[in-house]
C-alpha positions as CSV (number, residue, x, y, z in Angstrom):
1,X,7.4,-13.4,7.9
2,X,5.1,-10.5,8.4
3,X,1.4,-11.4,8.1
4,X,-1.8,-9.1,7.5
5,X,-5.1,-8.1,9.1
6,X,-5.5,-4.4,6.7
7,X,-8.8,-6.1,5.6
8,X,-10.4,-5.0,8.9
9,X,-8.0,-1.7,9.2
10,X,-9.1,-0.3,5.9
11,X,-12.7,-1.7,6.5
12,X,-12.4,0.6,9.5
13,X,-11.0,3.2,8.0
14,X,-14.1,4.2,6.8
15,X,-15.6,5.4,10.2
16,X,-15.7,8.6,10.7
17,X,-14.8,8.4,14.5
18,X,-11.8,7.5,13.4
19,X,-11.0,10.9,11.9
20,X,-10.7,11.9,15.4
21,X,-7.1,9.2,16.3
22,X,-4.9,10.0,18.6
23,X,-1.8,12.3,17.8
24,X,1.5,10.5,17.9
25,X,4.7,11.3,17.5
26,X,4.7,15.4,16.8
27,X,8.0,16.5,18.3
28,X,10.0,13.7,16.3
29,X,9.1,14.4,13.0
30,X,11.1,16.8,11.0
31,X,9.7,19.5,9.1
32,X,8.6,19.8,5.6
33,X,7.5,22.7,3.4
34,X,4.0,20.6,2.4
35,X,0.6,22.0,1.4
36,X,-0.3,19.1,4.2
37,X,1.1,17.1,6.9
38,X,0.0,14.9,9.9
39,X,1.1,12.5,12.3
40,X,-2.3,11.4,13.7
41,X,-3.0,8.0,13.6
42,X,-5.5,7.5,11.0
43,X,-4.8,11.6,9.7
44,X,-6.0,11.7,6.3
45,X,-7.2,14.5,3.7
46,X,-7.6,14.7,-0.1
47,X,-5.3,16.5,-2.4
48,X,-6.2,16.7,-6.4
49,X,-8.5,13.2,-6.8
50,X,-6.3,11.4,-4.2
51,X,-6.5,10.6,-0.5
52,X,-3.9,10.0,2.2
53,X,-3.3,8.2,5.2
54,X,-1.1,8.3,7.5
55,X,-3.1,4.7,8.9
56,X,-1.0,3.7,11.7
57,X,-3.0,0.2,12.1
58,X,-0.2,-2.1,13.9
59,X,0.5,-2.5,17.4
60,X,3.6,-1.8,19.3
61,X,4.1,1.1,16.7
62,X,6.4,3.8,17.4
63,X,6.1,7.3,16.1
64,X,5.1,8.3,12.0
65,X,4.3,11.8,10.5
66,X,2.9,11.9,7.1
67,X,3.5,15.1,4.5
68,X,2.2,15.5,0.9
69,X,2.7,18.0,-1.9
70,X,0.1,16.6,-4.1
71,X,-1.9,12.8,-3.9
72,X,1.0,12.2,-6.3
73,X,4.3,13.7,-4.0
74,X,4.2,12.6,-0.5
75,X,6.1,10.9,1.9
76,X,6.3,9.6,5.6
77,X,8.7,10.1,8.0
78,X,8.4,6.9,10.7
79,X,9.9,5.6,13.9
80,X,9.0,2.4,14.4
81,X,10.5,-0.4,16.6
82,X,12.7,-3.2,15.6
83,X,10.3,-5.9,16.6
84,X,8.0,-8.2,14.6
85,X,4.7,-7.5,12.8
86,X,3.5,-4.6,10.5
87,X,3.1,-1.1,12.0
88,X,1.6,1.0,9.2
89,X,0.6,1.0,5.9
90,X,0.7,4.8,4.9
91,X,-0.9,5.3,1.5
92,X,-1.8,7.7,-1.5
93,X,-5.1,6.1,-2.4
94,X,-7.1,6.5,-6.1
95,X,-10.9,5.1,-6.1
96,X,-11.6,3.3,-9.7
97,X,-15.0,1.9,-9.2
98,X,-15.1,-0.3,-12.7
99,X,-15.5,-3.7,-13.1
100,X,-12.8,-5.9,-14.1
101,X,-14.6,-6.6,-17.5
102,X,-15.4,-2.9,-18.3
103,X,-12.0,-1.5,-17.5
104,X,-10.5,-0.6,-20.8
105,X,-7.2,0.2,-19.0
106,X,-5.5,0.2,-15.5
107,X,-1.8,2.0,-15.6
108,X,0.1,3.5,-12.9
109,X,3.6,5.1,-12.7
110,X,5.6,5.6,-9.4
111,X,9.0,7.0,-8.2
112,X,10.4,6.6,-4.7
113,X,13.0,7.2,-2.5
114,X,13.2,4.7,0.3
115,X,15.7,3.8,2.8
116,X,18.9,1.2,2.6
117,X,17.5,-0.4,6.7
118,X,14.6,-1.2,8.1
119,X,12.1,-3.8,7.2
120,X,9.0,-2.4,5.0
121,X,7.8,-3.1,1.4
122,X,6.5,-0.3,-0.8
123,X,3.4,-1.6,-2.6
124,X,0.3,-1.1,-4.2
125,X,-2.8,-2.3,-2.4
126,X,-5.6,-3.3,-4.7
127,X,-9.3,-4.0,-3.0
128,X,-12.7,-4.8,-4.5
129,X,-15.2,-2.7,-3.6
130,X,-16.5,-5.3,-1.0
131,X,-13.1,-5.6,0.8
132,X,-13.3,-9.8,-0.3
133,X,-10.0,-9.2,-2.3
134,X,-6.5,-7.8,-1.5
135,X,-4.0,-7.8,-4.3
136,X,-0.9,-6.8,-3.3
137,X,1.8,-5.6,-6.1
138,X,5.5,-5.4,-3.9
139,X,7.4,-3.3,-6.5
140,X,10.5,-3.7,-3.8
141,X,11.2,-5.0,-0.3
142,X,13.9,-4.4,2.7
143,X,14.2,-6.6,5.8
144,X,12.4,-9.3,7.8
145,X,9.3,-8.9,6.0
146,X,7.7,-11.3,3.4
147,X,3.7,-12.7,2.1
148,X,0.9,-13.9,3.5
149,X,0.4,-17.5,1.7
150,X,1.5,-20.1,-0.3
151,X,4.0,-19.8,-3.3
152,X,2.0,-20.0,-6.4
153,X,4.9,-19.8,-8.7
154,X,6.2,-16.8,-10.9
155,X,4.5,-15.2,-13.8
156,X,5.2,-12.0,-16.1
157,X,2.6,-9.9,-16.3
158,X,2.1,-6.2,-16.5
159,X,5.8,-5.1,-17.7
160,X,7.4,-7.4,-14.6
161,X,7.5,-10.5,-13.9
162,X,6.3,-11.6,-10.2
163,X,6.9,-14.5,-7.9
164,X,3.0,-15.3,-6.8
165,X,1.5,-15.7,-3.5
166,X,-2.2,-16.9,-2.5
167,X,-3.4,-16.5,1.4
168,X,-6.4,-15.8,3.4
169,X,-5.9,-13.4,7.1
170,X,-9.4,-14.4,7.9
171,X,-11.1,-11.6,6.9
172,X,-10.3,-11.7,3.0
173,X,-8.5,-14.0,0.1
174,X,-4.9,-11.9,-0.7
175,X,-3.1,-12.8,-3.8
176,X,0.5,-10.8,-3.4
177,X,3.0,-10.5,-6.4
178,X,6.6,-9.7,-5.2
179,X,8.6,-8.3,-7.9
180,X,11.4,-10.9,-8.5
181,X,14.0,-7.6,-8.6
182,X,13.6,-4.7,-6.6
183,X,13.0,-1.4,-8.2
184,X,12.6,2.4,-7.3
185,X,10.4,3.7,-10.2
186,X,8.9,2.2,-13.3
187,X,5.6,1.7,-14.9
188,X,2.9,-1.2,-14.2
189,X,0.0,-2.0,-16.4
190,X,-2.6,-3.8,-13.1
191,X,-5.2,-4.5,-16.0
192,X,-3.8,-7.8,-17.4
193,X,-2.7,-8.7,-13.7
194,X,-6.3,-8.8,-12.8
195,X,-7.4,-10.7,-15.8
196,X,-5.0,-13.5,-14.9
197,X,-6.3,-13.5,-11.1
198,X,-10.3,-13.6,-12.7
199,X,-9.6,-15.2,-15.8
200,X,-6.6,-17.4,-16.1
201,X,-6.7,-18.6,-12.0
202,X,-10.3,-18.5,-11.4
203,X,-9.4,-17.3,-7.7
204,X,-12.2,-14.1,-7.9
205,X,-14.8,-13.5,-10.6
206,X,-15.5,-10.3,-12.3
207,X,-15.3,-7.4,-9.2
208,X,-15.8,-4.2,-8.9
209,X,-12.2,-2.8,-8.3
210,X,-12.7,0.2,-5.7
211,X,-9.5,1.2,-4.2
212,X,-6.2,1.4,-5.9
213,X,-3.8,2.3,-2.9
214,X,-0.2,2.8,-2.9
215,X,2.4,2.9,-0.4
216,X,5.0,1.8,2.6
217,X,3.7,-1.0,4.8
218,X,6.7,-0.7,7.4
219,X,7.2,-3.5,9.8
220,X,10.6,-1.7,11.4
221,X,12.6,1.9,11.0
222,X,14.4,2.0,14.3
223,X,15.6,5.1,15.0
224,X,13.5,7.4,12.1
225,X,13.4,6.6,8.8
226,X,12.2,8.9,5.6
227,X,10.0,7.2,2.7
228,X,9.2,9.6,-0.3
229,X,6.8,9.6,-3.3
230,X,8.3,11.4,-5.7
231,X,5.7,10.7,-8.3
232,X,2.6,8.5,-8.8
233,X,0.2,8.3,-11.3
234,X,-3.1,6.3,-11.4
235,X,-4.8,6.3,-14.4
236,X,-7.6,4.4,-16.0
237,X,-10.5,3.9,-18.3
């Protein structure tokens, strides 16, 4: 099962020398009429009160090339070996910078298009402000690929219902919630997700919730693979 150290990549993502990442994989990507594309390593930008990133944080990682639209139409376009381990996370991220207690709402809606091989989850990846706590929302999975953790059973929360996961990779607590069906769009109210991590579990207290990221961490796409975003929305207040 794949394990995770994105703690310390997004942590690091946050240094500006890192603006400056090597170029991989140019000639192999295929073209797309975006307002923006990329295939450096940690190539980023923000497009209407979203960031991207490409974030190629894995090793023995093949090629990836990123594209957007909008912070809510993107997609990646990656070349990854079939071996174990995750390769890259790319992301549309929205910064909320509430506290569990004075968020009066949390909502997002996404719409995908992702590929029938390969092993990769697309999923939303929630931090406090701190980096202390990753939640993880899989909305579907493909592949060799599974949670950091120990099984904390299933819940239904948010408009799904979620088999429960609850890990440390030495750098912060993860609590993961893989969708117990896969699905390619939908709706999920994180609000009352949260309260049951703070509230009900008593596994964090009341954080500040910083980064709402969403996206395709890809352990394997042999031979080029296309992820797209064909809509996300995060909203709250």
């Amino acid at each position: 099962m794949a394990t995770r150290t994105l703690g310390k990549i997004t942590k690091a993502l946050l240094a500006p020398a890192l603006a400056l990442g090597a170029t991989v994989g140019l000639a192999s990507a295929p073209a797309h009429a975006a307002v923006w594309n990329s295939c450096d390593q940690w190539g980023n930008t923000n497009l209407n009160g979203y960031t991207l990133y490409n974030n190629i944080w894995g090793s023995g990682a093949g090629s990836q090339c990123i594209w957007a639209n909008s912070g809510t139409n993107w997609g990646v376009w990656a070349n990854h070996p079939n071996t174990g381990g995750i390769k890259s996370y790319p992301n549309s991220k929205k910064v909320i910078n509430k506290t569990i207690t004075s968020l009066g709402s949390l909502t997002s809606n996404y719409n995908v298009t992702v590929p029938s091989s390969g092993a990769y989850n697309t999923s939303y990846d929630i931090w406090d402000t701190d980096y202390d706590y990753e939640i993880m929302l899989w909305v579907n999975y493909n592949g060799a690929v599974g949670p950091l953790g120990t099984s904390q059973g299933s819940v239904t929360l948010g408009g799904h219902t979620w088999n429960v996961y609850k890990g440390n990779n030495g750098a912060n607590e993860v609590f993961s919630f893989l969708r117990t069906s896969d699905s390619t769009s939908g709706s999920v109210n994180i609000l009352p997700i949260l309260r049951w991590i703070k509230d009900t579990k008593g596994w964090m207290g009341n954080e500040t919730i910083g980064d709402v990221q969403f996206g395709y961490e890809i352990t394997s796409s042999s031979g080029g693979l296309d992820f797209a975003t064909n809509n996300l929305t995060v909203s709250s207040s």
